[in-house]
MIDO-934203 format. One record per atom (N, C-alpha, C): residue number from 1; residue in three letters; atom name; x, y, z. Coordinates in Angstrom, 2 decimals. Last residue first. Layout:
// MIDO-934203
NUM/ALA/CA/X/Y/Z $
...
This chain:
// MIDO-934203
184/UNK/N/-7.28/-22.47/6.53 $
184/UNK/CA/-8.00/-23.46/7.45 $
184/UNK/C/-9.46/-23.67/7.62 $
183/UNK/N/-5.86/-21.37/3.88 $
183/UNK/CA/-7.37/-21.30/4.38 $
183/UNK/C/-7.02/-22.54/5.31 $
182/UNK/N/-3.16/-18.95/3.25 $
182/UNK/CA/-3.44/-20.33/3.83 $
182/UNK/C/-4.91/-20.62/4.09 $
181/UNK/N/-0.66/-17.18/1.55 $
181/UNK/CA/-2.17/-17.52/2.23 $
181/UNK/C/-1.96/-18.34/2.38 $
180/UNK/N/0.89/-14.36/0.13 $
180/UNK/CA/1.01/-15.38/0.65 $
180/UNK/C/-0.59/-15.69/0.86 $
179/UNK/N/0.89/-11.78/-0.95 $
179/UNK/CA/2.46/-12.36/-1.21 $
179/UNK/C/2.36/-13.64/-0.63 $
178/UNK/N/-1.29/-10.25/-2.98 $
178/UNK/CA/-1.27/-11.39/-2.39 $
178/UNK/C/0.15/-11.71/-2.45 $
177/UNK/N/-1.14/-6.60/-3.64 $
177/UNK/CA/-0.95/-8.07/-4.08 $
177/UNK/C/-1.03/-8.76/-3.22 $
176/UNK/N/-2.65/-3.21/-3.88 $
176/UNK/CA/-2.45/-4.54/-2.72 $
176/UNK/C/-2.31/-6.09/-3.95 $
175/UNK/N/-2.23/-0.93/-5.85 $
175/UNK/CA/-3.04/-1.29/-4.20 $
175/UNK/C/-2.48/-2.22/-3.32 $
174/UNK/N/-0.45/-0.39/-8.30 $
174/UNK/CA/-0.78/-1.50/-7.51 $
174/UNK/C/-0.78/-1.52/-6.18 $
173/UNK/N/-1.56/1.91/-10.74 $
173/UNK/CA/-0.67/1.84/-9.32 $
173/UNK/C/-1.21/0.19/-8.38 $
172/UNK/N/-3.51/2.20/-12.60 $
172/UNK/CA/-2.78/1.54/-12.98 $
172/UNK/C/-1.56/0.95/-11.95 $
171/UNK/N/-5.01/4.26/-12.12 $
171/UNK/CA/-3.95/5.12/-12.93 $
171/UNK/C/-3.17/3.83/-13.17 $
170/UNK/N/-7.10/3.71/-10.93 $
170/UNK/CA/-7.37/4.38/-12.08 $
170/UNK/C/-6.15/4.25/-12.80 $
169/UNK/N/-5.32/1.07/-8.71 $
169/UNK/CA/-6.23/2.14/-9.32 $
169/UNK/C/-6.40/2.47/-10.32 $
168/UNK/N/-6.05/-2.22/-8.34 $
168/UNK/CA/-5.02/-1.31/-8.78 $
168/UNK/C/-6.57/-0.08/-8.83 $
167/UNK/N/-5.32/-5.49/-6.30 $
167/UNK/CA/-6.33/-5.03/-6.73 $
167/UNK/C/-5.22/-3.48/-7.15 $
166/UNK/N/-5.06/-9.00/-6.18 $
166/UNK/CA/-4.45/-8.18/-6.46 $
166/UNK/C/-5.56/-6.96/-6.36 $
165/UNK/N/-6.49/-11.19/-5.09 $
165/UNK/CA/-5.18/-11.25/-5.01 $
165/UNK/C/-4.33/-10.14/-5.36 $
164/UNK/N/-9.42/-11.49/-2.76 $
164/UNK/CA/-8.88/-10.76/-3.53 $
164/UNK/C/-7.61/-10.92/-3.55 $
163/UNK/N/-10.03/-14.88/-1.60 $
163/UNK/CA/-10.12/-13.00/-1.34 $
163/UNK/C/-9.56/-12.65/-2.45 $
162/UNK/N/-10.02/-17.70/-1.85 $
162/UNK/CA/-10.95/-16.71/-0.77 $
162/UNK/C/-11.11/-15.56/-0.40 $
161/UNK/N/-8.17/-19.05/-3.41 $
161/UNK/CA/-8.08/-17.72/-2.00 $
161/UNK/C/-8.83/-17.43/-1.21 $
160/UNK/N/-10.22/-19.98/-4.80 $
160/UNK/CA/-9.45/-20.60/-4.64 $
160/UNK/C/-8.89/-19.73/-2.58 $
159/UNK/N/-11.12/-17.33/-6.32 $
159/UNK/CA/-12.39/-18.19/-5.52 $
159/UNK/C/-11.30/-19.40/-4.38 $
158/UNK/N/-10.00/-14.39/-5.94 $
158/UNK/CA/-9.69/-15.97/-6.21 $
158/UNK/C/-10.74/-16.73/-5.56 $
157/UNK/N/-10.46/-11.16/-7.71 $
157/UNK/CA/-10.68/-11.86/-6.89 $
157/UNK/C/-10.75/-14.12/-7.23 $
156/UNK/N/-8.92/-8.38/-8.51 $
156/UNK/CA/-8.82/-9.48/-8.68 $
156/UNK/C/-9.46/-10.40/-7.65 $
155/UNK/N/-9.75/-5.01/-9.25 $
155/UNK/CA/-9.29/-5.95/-8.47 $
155/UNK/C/-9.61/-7.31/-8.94 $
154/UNK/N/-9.51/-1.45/-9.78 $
154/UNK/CA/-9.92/-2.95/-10.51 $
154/UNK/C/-9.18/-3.73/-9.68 $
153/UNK/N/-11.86/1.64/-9.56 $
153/UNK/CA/-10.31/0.33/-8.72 $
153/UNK/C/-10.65/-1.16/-9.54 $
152/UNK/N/-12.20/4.81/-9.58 $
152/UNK/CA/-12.32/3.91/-9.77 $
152/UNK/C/-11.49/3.22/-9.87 $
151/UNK/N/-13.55/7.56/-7.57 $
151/UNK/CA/-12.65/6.79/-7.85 $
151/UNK/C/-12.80/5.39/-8.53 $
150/UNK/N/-15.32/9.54/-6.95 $
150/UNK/CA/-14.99/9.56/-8.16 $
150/UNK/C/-13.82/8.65/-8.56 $
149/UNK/N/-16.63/9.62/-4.71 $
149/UNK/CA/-14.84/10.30/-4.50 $
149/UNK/C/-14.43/10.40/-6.30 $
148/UNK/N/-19.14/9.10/-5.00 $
148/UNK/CA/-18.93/10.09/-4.33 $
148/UNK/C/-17.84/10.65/-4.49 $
147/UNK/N/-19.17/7.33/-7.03 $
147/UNK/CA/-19.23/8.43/-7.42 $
147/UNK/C/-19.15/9.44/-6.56 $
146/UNK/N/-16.93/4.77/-7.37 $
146/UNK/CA/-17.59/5.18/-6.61 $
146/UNK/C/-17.47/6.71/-6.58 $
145/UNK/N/-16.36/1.73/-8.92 $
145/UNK/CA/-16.63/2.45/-9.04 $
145/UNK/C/-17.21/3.72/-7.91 $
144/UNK/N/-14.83/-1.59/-9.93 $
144/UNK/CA/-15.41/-0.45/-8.85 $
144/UNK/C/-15.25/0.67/-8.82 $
143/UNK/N/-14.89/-4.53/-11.16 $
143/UNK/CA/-14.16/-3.07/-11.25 $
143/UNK/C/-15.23/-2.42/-10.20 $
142/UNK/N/-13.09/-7.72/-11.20 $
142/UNK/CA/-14.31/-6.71/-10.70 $
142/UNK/C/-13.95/-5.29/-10.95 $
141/UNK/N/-12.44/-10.60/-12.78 $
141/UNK/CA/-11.72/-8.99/-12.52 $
141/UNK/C/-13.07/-8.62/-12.30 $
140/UNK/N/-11.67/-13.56/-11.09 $
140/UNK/CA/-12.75/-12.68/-11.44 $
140/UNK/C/-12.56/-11.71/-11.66 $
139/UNK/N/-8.85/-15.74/-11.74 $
139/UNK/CA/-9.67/-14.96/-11.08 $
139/UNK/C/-11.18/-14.03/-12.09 $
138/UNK/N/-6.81/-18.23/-10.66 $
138/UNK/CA/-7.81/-18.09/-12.24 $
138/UNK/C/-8.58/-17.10/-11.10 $
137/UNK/N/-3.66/-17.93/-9.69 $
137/UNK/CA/-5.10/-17.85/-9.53 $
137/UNK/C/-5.71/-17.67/-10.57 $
136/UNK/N/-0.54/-18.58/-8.95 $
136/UNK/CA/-1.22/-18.11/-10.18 $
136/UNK/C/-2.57/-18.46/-9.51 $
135/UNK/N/1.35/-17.24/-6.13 $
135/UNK/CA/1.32/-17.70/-7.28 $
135/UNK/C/0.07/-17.13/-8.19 $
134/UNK/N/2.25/-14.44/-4.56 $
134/UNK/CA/1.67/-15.70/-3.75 $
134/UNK/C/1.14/-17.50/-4.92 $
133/UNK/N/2.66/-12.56/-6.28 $
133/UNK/CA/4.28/-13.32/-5.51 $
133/UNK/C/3.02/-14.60/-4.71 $
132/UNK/N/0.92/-13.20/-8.94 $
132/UNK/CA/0.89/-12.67/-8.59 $
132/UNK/C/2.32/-13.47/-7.36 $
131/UNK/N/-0.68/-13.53/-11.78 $
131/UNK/CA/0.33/-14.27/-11.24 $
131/UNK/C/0.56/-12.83/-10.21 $
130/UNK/N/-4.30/-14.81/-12.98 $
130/UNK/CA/-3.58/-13.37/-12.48 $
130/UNK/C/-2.31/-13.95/-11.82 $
129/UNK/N/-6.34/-15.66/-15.71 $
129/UNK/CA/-5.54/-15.84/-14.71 $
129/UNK/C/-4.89/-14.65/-14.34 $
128/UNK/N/-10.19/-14.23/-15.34 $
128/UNK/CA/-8.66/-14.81/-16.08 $
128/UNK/C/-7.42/-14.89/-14.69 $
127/UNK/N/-13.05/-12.99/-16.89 $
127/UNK/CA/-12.20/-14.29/-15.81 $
127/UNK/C/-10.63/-14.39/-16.19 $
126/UNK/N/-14.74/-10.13/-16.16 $
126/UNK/CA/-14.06/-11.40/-17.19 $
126/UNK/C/-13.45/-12.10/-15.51 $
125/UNK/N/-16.05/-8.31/-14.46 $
125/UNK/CA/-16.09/-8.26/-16.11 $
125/UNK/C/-15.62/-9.27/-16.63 $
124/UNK/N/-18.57/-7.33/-12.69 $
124/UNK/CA/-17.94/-8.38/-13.26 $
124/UNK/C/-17.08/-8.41/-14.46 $
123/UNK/N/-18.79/-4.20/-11.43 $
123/UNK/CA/-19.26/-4.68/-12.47 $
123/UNK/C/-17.99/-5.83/-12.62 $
122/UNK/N/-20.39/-1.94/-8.99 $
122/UNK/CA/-19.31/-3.10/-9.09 $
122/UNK/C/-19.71/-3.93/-10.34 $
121/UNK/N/-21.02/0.66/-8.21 $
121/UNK/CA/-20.91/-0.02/-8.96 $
121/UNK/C/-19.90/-1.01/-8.74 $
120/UNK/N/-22.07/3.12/-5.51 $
120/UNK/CA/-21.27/2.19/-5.88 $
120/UNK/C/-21.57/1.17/-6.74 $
119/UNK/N/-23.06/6.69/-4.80 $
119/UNK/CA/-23.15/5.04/-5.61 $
119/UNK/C/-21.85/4.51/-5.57 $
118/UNK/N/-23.97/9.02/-2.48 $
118/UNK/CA/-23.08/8.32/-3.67 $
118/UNK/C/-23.44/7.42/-3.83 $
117/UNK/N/-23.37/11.13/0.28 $
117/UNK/CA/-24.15/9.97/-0.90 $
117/UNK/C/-23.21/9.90/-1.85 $
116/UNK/N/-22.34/11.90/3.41 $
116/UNK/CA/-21.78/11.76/2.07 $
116/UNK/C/-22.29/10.87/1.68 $
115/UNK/N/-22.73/14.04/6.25 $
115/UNK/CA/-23.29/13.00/5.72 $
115/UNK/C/-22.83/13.16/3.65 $
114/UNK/N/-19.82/16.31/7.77 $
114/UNK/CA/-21.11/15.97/6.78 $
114/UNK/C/-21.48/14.28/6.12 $
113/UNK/N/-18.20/15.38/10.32 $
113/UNK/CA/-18.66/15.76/9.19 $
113/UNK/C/-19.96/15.38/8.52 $
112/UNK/N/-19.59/13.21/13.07 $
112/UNK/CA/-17.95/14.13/12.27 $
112/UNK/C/-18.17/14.13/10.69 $
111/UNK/N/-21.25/11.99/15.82 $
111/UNK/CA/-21.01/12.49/14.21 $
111/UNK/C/-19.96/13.34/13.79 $
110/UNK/N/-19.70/10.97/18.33 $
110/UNK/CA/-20.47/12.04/17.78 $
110/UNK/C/-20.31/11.70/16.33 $
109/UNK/N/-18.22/8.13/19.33 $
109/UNK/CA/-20.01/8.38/19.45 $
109/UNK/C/-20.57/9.55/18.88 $
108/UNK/N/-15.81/9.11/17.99 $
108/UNK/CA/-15.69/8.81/19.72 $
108/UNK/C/-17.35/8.87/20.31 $
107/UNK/N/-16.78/9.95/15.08 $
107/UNK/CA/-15.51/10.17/15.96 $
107/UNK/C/-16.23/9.75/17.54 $
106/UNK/N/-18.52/8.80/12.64 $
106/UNK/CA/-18.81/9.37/13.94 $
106/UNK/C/-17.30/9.03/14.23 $
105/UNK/N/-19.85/9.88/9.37 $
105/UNK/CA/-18.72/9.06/10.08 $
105/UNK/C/-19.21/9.55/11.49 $
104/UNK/N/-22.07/7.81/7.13 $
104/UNK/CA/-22.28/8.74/8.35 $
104/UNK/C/-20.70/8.73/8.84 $
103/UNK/N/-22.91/7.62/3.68 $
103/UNK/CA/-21.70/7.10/5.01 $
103/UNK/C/-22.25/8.42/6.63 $
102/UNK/N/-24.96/6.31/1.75 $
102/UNK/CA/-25.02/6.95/2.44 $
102/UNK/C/-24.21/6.68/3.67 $
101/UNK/N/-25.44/4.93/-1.43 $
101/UNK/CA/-24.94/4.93/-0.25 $
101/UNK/C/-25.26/6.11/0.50 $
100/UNK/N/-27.54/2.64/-3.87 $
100/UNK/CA/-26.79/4.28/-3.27 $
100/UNK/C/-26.28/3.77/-2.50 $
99/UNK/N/-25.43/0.48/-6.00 $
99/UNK/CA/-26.26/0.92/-4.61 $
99/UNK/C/-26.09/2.29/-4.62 $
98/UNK/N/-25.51/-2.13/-8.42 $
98/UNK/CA/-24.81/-1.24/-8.04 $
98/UNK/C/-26.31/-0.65/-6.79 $
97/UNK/N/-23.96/-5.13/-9.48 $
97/UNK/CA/-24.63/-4.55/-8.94 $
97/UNK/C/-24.04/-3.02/-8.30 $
96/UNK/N/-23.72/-7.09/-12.98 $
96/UNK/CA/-23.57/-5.44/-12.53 $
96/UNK/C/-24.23/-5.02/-11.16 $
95/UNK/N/-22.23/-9.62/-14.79 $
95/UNK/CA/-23.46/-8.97/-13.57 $
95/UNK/C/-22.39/-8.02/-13.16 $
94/UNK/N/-20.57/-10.40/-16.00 $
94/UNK/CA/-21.26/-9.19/-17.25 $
94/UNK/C/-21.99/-8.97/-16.02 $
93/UNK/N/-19.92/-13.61/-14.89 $
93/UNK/CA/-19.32/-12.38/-16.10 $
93/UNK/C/-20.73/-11.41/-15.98 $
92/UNK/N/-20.76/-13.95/-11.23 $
92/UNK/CA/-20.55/-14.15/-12.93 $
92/UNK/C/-20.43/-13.15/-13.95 $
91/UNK/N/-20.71/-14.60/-7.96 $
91/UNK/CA/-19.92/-14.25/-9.40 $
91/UNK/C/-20.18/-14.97/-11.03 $
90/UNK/N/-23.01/-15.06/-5.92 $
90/UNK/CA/-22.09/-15.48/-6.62 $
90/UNK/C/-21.94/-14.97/-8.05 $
89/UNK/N/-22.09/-11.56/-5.08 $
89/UNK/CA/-21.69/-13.08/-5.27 $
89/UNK/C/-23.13/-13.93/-5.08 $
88/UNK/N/-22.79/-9.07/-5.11 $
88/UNK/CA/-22.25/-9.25/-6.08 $
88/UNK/C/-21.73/-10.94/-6.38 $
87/UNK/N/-23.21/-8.38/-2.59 $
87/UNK/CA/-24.17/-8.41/-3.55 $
87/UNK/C/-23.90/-9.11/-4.80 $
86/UNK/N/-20.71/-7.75/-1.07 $
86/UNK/CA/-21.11/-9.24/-0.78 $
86/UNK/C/-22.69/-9.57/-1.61 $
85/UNK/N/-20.57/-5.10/-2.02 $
85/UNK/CA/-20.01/-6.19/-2.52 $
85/UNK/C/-20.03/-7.89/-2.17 $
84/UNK/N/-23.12/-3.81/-1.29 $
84/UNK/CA/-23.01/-4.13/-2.84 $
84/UNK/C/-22.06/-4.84/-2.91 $
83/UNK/N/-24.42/-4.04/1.58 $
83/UNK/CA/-23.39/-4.55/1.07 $
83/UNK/C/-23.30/-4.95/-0.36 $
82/UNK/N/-26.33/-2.57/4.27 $
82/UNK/CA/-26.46/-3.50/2.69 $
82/UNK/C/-25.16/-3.02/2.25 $
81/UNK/N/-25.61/-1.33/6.32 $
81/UNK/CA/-26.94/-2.45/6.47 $
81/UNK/C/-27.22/-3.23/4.75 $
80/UNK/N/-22.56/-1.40/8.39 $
80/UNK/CA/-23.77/-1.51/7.34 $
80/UNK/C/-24.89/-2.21/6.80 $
79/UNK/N/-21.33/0.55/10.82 $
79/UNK/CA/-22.32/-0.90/10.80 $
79/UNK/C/-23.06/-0.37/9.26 $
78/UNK/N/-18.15/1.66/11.70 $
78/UNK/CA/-19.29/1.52/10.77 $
78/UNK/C/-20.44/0.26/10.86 $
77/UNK/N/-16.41/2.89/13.82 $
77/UNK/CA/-16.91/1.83/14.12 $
77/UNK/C/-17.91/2.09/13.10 $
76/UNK/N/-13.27/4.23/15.48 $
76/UNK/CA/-14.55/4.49/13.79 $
76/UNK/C/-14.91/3.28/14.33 $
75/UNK/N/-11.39/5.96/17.68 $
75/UNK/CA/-12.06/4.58/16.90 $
75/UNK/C/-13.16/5.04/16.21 $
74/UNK/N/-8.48/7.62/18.14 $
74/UNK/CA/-9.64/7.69/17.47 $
74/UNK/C/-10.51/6.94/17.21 $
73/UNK/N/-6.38/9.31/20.66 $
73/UNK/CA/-6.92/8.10/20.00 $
73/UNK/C/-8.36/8.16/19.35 $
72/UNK/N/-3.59/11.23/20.25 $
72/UNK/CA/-4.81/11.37/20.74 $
72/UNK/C/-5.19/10.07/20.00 $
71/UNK/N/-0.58/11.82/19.94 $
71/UNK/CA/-1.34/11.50/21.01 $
71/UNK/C/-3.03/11.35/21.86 $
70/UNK/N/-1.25/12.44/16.95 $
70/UNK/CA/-0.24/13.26/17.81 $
70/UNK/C/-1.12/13.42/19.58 $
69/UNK/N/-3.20/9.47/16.46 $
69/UNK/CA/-1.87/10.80/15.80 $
69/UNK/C/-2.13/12.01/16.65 $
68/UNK/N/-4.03/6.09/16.34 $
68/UNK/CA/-3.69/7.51/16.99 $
68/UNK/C/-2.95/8.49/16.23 $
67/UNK/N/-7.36/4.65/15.47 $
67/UNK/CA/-6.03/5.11/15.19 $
67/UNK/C/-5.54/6.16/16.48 $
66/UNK/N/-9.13/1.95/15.47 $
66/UNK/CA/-8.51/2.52/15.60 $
66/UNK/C/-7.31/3.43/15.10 $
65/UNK/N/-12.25/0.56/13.52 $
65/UNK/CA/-10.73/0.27/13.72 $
65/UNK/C/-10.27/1.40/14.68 $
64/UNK/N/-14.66/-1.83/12.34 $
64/UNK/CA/-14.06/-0.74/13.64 $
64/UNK/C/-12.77/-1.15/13.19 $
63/UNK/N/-17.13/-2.62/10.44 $
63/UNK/CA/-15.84/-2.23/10.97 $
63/UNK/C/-15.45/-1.26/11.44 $
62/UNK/N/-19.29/-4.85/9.50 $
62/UNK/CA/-19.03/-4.02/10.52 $
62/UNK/C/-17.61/-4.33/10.38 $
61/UNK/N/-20.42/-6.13/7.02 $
61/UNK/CA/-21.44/-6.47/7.93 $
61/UNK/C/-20.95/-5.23/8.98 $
60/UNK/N/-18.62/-6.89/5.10 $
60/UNK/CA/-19.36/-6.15/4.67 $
60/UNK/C/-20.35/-5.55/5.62 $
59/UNK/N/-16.81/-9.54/3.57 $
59/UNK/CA/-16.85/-8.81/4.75 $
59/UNK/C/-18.07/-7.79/4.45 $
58/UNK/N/-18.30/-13.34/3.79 $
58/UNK/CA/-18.10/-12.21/3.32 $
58/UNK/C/-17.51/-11.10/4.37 $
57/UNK/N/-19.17/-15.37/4.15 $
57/UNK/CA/-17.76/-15.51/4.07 $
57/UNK/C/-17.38/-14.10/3.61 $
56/UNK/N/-21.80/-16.06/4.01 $
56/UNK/CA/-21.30/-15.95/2.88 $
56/UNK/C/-19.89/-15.89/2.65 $
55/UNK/N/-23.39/-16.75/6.57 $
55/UNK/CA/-23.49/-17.85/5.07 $
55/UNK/C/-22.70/-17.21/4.03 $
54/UNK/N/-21.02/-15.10/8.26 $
54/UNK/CA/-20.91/-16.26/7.96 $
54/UNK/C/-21.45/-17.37/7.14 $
53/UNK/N/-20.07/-11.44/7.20 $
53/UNK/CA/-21.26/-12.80/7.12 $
53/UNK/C/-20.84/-14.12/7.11 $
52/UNK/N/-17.74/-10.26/9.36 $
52/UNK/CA/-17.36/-11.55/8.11 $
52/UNK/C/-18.89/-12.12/8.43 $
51/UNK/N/-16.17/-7.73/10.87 $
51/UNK/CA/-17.30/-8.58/10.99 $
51/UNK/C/-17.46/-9.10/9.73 $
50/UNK/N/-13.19/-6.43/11.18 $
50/UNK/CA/-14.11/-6.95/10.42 $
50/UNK/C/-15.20/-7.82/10.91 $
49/UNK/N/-10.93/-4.49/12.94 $
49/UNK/CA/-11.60/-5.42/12.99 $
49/UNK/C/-12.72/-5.70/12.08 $
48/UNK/N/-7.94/-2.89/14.20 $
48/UNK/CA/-8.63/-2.98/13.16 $
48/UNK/C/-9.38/-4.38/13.22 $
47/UNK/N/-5.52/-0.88/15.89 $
47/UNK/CA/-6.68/-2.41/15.76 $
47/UNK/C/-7.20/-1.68/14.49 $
46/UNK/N/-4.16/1.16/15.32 $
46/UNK/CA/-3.23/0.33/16.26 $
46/UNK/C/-4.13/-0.40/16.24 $
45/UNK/N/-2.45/3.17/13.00 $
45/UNK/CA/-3.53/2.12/12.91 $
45/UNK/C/-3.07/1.23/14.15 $
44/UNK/N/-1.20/6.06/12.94 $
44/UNK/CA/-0.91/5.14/13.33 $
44/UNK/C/-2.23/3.89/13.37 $
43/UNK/N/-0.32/9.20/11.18 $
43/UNK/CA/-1.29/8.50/11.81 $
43/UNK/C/-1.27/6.72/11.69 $
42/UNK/N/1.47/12.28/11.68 $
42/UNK/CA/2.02/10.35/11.57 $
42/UNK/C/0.57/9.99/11.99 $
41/UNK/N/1.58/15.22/10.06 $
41/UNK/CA/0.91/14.41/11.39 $
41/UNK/C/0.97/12.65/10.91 $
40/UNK/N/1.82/16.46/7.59 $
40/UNK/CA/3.10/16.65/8.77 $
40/UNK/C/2.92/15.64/10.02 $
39/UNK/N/-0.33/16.10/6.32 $
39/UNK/CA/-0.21/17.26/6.93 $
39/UNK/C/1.01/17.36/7.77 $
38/UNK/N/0.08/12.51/6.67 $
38/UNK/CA/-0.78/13.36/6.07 $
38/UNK/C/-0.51/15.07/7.07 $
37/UNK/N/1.28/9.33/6.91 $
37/UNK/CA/1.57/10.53/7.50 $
37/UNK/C/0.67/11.45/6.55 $
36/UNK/N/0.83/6.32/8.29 $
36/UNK/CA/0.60/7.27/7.08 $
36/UNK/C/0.80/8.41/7.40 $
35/UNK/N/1.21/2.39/8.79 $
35/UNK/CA/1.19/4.04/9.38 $
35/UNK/C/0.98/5.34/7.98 $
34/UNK/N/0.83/-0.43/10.29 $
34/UNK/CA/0.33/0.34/9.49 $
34/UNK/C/0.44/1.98/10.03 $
33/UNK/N/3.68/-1.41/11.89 $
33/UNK/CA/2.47/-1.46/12.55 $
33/UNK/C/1.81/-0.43/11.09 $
32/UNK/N/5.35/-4.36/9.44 $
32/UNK/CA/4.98/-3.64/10.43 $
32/UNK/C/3.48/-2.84/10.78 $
31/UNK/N/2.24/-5.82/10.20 $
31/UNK/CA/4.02/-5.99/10.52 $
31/UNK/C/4.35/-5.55/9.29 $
30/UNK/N/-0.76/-6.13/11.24 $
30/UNK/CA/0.04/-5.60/10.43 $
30/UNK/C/1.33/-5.76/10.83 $
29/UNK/N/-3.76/-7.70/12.25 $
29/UNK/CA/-2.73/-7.01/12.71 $
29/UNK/C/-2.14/-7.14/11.32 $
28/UNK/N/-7.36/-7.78/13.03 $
28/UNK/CA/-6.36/-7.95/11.63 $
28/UNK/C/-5.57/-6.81/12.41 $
27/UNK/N/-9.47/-10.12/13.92 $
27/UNK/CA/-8.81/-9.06/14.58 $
27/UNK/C/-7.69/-9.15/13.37 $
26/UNK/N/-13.29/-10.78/12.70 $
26/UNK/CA/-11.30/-10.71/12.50 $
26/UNK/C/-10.92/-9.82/12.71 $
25/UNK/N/-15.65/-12.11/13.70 $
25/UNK/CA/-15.56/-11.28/14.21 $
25/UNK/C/-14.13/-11.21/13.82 $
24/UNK/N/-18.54/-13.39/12.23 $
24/UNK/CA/-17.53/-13.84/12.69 $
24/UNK/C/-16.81/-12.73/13.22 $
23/UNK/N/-21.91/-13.91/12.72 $
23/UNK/CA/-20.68/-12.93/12.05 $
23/UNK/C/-19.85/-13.76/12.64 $
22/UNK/N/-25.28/-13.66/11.63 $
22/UNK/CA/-24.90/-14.04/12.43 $
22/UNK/C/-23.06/-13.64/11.59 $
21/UNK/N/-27.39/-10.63/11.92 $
21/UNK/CA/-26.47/-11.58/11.10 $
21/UNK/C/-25.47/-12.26/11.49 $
20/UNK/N/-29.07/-9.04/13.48 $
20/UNK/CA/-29.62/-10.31/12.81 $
20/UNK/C/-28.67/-10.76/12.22 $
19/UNK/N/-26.95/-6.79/13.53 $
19/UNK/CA/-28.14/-6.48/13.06 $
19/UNK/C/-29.17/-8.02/12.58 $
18/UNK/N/-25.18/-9.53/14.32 $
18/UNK/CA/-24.98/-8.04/14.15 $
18/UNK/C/-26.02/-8.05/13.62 $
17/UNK/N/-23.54/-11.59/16.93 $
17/UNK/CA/-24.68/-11.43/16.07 $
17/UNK/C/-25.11/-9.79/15.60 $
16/UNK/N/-20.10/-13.42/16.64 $
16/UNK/CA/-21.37/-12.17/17.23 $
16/UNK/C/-22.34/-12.13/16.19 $
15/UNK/N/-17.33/-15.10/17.63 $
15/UNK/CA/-18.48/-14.87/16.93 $
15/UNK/C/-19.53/-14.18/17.83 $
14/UNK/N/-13.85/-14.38/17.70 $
14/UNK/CA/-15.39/-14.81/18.05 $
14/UNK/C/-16.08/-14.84/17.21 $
13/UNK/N/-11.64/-13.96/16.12 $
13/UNK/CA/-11.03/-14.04/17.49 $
13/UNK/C/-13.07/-14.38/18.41 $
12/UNK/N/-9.68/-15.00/13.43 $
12/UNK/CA/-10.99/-14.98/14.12 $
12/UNK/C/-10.86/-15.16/15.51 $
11/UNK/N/-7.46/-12.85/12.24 $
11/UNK/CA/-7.38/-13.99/12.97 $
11/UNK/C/-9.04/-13.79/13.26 $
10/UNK/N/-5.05/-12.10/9.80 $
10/UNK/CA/-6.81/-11.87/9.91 $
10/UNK/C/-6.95/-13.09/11.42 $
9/UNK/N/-2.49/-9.85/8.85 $
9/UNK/CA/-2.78/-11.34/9.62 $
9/UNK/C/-4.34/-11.09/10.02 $
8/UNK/N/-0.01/-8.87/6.42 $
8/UNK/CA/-1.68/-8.74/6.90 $
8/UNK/C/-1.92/-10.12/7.59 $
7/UNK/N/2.65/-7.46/6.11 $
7/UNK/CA/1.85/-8.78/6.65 $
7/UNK/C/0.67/-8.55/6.95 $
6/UNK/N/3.52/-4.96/3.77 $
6/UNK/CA/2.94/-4.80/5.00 $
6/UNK/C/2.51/-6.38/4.63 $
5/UNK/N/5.26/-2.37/1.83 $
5/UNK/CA/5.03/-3.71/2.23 $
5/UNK/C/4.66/-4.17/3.81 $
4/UNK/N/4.31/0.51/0.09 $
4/UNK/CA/4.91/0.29/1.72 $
4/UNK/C/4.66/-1.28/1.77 $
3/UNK/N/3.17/2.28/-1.70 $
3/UNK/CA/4.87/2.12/-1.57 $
3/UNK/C/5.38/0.95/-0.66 $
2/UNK/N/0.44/2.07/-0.73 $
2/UNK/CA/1.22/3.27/-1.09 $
2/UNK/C/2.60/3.34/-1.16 $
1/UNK/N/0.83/-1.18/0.00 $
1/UNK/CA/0.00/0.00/0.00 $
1/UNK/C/0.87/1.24/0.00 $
């Protein structure tokens, strides 16, 4: 991510029931600790957690994470109630789902900034292999779309993996590769 090589470790650390859905709950650490600097100010990721639909294996359901920068601590905690990308399975060429949205953020239980709409598209487009340092995957290319920021991301996803192996931006910059895995 942005230059920077990083271990992503997902561990299931419970299970919980979120809005009716039953979840799994992954504590995801980093080595090193995820960091970014913006304005002169180091901001530090010290948790991060996913709620994973369990009939689908999906993420999409809740995330919290933490941060600190210049000694102060921040947790985000999103709950969503529909998920265009766990919409989108099971996968096949040429399906298109797309959603409004509507993000609320809250800082420490208050709201923080303005409420932000938009859409998200996610469109199937082909199948093919992808080599990547963790090896070769026959994958799904998805593209994504999102009109609030105006960004759009193409990613790779391995049915084999169980996640995404590669994914890039507009410009062609490589987001995130797969350098490893294991499914238990």
């Amino acid at each position: 991510m942005d230059g920077k090589t990083y271990t992503l470790t997902e561990e299931v650390i419970r299970e919980e029931t979120v809005d009716g859905r039953d979840c799994y709950v992954l504590d995801m650490s980093f080595d090193p600790v995820m960091s970014s600097t913006h304005d002169d100010v180091v901001y530090t990721t010290t948790s991060m957690k996913y709620w994973m639909d369990k009939a689908t294996c999906l993420y999409g359901v809740k995330h919290e994470y933490t941060t600190s920068a210049n000694g102060q601590v921040f947790t985000s905690s999103i709950i969503y109630s529909y998920s265009t990308w766990a919409s989108l399975f099971p996968l096949e060429i040429s399906k298109v789902v797309e959603a409004e949205k509507t993000a609320t953020s809250y800082f420490n239980g208050e709201q923080y900034g303005d409420i932000v709409t938009g859409t998200e598209t996610y469109t199937v487009e082909s199948k093919e292999d992808i080599t990547v340092a963790a090896g070769t995957f026959s994958c799904w290319k998805i593209t994504y779309f999102d009109s609030a920021s105006g960004t759009t991301q193409t990613m790779w996803w391995s049915d084999e993996a169980k996640t995404m192996v590669k994914s890039i931006n507009e410009g062609g910059v490589t987001l995130m590769e797969l350098q490893s895995y294991s499914v238990n």
